[in-house]
C-alpha positions in Angstrom: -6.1 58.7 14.8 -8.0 55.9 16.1 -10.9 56.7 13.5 -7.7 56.7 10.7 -7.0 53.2 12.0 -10.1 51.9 12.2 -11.0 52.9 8.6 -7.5 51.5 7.6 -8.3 47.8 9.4 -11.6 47.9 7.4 -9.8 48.2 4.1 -7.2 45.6 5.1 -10.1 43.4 6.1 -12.2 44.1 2.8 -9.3 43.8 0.9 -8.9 39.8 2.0 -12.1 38.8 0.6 -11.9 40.8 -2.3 -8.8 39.4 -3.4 -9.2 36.5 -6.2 -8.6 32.9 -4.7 -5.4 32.9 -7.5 -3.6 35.4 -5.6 -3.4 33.0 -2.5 -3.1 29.7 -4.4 -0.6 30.5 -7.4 3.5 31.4 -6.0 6.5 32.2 -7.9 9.7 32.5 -6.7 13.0 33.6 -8.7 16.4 30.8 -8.6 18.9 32.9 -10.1 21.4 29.9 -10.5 19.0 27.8 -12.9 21.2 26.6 -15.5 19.9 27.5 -19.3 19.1 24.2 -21.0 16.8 25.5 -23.7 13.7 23.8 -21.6 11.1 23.8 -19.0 10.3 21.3 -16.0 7.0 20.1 -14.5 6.8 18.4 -11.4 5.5 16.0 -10.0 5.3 13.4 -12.9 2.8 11.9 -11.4 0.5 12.2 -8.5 -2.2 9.4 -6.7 -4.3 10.4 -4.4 -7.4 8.2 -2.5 -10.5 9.8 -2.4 -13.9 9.5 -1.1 -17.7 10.8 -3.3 -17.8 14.4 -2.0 -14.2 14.8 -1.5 -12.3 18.2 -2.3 -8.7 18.2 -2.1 -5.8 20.7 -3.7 -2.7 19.7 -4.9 0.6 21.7 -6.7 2.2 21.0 -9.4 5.6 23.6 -9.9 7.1 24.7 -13.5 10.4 26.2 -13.8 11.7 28.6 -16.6 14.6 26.7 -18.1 14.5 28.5 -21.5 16.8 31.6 -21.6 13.7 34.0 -21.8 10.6 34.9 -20.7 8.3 32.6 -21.8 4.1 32.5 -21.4 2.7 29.2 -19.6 -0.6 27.9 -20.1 -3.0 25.1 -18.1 -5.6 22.8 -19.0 -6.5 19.6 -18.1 -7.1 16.7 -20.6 -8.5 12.9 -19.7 -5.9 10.1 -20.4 -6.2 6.6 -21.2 -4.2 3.3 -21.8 -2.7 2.7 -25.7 -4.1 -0.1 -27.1 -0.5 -1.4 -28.1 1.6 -0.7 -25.1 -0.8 0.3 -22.4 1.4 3.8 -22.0 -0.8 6.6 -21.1 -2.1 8.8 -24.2 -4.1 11.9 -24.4 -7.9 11.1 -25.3 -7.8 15.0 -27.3 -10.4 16.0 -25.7 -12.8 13.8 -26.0 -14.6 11.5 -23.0 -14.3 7.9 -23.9 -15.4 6.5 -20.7 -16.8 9.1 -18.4 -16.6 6.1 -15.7 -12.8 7.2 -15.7 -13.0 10.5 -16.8 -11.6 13.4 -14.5 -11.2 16.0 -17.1 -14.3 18.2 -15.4 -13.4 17.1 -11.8 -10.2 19.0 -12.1 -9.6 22.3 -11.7 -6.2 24.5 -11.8 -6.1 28.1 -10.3 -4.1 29.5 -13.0 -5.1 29.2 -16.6 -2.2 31.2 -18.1 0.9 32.7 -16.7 4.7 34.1 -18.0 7.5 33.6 -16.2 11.2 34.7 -16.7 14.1 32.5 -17.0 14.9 30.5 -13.7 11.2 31.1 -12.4 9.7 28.6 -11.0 6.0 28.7 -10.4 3.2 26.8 -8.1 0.1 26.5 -8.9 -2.8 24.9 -7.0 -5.4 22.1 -8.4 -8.0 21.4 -7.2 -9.4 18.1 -7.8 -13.5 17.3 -6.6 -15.5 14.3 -7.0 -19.2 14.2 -7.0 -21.5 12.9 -4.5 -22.3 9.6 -7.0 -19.0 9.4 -8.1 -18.9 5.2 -8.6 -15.5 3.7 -7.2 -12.8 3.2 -9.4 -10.0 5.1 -11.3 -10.6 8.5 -12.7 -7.5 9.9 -14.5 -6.4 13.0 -16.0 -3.6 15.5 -17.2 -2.5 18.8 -16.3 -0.8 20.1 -19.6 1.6 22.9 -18.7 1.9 24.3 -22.6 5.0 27.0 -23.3 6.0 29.3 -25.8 8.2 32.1 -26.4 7.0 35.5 -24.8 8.7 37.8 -27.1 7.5 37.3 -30.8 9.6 36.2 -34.1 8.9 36.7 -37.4 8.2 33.1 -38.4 4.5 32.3 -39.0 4.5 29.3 -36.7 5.4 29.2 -33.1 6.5 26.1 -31.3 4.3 25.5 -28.6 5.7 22.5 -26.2 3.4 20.7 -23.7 4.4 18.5 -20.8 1.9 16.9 -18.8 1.2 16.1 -15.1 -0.6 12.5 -14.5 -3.3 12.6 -11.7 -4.7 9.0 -11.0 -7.3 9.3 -8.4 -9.2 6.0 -6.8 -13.0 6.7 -5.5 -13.3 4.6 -2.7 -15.6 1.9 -2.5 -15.6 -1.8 -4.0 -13.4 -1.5 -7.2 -12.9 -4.1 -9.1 -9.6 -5.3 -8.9 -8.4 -8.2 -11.5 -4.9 -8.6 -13.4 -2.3 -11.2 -13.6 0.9 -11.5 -15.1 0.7 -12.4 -18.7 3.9 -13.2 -20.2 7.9 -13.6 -19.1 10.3 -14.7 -21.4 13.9 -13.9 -21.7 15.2 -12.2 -25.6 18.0 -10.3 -26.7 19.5 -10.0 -23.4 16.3 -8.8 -20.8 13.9 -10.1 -19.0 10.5 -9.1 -20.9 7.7 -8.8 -18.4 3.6 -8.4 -19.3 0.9 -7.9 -17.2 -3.1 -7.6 -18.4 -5.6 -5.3 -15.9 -9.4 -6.3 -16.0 -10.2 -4.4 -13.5 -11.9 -0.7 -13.3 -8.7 0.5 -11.3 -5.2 1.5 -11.7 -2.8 -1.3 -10.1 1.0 -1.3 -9.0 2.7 -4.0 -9.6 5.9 -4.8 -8.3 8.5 -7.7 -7.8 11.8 -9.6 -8.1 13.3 -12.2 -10.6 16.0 -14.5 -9.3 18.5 -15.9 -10.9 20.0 -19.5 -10.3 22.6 -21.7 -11.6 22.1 -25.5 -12.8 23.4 -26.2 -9.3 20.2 -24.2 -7.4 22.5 -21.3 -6.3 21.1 -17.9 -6.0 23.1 -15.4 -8.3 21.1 -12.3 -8.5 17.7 -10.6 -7.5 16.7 -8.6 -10.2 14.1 -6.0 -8.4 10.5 -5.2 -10.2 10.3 -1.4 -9.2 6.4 -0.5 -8.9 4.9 0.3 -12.1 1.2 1.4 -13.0 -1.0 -0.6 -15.5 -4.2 1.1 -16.2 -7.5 -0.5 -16.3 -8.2 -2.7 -19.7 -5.1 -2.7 -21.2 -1.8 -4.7 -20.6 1.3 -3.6 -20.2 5.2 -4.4 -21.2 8.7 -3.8 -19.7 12.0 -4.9 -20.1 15.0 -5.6 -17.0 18.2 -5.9 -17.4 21.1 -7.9 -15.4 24.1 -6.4 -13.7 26.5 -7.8 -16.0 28.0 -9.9 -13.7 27.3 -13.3 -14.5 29.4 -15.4 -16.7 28.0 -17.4 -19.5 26.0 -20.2 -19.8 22.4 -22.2 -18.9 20.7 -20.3 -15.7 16.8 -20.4 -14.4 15.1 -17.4 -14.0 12.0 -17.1 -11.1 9.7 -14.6 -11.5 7.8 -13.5 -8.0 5.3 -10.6 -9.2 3.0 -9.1 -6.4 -0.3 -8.1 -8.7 -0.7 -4.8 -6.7 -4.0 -6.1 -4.7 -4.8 -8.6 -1.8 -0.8 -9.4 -1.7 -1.5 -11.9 -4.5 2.2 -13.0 -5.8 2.3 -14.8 -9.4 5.1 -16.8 -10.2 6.9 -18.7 -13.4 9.8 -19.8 -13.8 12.0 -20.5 -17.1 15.0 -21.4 -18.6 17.9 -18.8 -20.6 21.5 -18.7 -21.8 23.7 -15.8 -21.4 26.6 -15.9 -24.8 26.6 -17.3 -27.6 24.1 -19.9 -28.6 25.5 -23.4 -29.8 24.5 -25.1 -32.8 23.6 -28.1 -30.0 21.0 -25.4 -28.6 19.3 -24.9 -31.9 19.5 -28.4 -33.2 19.0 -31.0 -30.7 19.6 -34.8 -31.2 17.7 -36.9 -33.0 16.8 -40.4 -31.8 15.5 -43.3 -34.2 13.2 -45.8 -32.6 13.7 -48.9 -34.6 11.2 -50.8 -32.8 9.5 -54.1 -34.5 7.3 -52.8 -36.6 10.2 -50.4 -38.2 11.9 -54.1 -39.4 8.8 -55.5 -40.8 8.5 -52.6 -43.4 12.3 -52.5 -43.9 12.5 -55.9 -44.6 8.9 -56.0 -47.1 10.3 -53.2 -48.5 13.5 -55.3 -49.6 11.4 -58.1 -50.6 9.5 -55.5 -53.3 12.9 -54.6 -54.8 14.1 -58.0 -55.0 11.0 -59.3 -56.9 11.0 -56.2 -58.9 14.4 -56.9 -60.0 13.6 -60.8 -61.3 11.2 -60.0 -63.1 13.2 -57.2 -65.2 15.5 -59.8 -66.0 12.9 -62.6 -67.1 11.7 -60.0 -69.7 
């Protein structure tokens, strides 16, 4: 018996390092009251972490089987960068355009394809490593959790859908941090907000705008939730008020924190809430008549005046 168990605790103890490093790091687990909405969700959105050249660190992402069905999952990871119109993350396709902030190769899921059934959820592990001479800065990527149908139709094209997990990851050391806000104006009802980046870093920018009356009094604080602006691009929002304010002139005070060193820009400007008057669009014009004004009036005159005499001589 003891040799039985013996030889037993070797397999058991073989067994652990044999296993594949997937087994340990990928889960699923079965929520039999997932609702059926024709769709699948990946979570976290988004994910920042801080790291340091040499650093190794996992994180999990989860994706749950909203879909009806069985349906086969793939990974892959995919370097993102800021649109050159709105500033919104975009896919690069595959290709490196600035392997200063690529993270595509320092990324690493422990799952590559997967199926699950419908109100499945799934975690799998990614591990994220940056080299040794990793320069400080942002590196950014996306974890593309593709799906498509597990059971096959007899259509020639299959949907595949693709939803996307944002890593932003800052390599410690002196980054360069450098935006500002750019614009704030007020049109068609919101508050329109843009702020530029320089810098070779993702930033967070956050704030309030107060409203005030003609009289100085504090209506409303309109709050600037945190918002990312990748490095080189600038970026646009819109706010909205509560509803609650009547009509007419107000100031608007914009207190935006860049996201670094606690440096707060502000501008402040002038809106109306209703109708615009015609007074608004038009304003008054005022005629200085000064001195000079009466000495060409009155040589003007004198022209006519001669003009006319000498029509009636001839």
């Amino acid at each position: 018996m003891k040799i039985i168990r013996k030889f037993s605790l070797t397999i058991l103890v073989f067994s652990a390092f044999l296993l594949p490093n997937n087994v340990l790091a990928f889960d699923v687990v079965n929520l039999p009251d997932t609702l059926v909405k024709d769709d699948f969700i990946v979570s976290p959105a988004k994910t920042e972490i801080v790291m340091s050249p040499g650093d190794k660190i996992v994180k999990y992402i989860t994706i749950l089987n909203r879909f009806g069905v069985d349906y086969n999952f793939s990974v892959t990871a995919e370097d993102f960068s800021p649109d050159k119109e709105s500033g919104n993350p975009v896919l690069n396709g595959g290709v490196v355009l600035d392997r200063f902030f690529s993270l595509k190769n320092y990324i690493k899921p422990d799952a590559d394809s997967f199926f699950l059934r419908q109100g499945s959820r799934a975690t799998v592990a990614i591990t994220i490593s940056v080299p040794k001479n990793a320069p400080p800065g942002g590196r950014y990527a996306a974890v593309l959790i593709g799906a498509s149908p597990r059971q096959k139709t007899d259509s020639q094209t299959t949907i595949i859908s693709r939803i996307g997990s944002l890593f932003l990851v800052r390599v410690n050391g002196v980054a360069e941090e450098n935006g500002h806000l750019t614009n704030f104006i007020f049109k068609d009802g919101k508050f329109w907000i843009s702020y530029r980046n320089d810098g070779n870093i993702h930033l967070n920018s956050y704030g309030v705008v107060e409203i005030e009356d003609d009289m100085g009094n504090l209506l409303e604080i309109v709050q600037i939730d945190p918002w990312t602006i990748l490095p080189g691009s600038t970026r646009s929002r819109a706010l909205s008020l509560s509803g609650d304010i009547p009509n007419g002139k107000y100031t608007a005070t914009i207190k935006l924190n860049r996201g670094y060193e606690d440096i707060i820009d502000i501008k402040e400007i002038a809106f109306r809430l209703g109708p615009i008057l015609i007074t608004d669009k038009i304003p008054e014009i005022k005629v200085d008549l000064s001195f000079e004004y009466y000495v060409i009036i009155i040589f003007i005159g004198v022209l006519i005046l001669l003009g006319v005499r000498f029509i009636r001589k001839k």
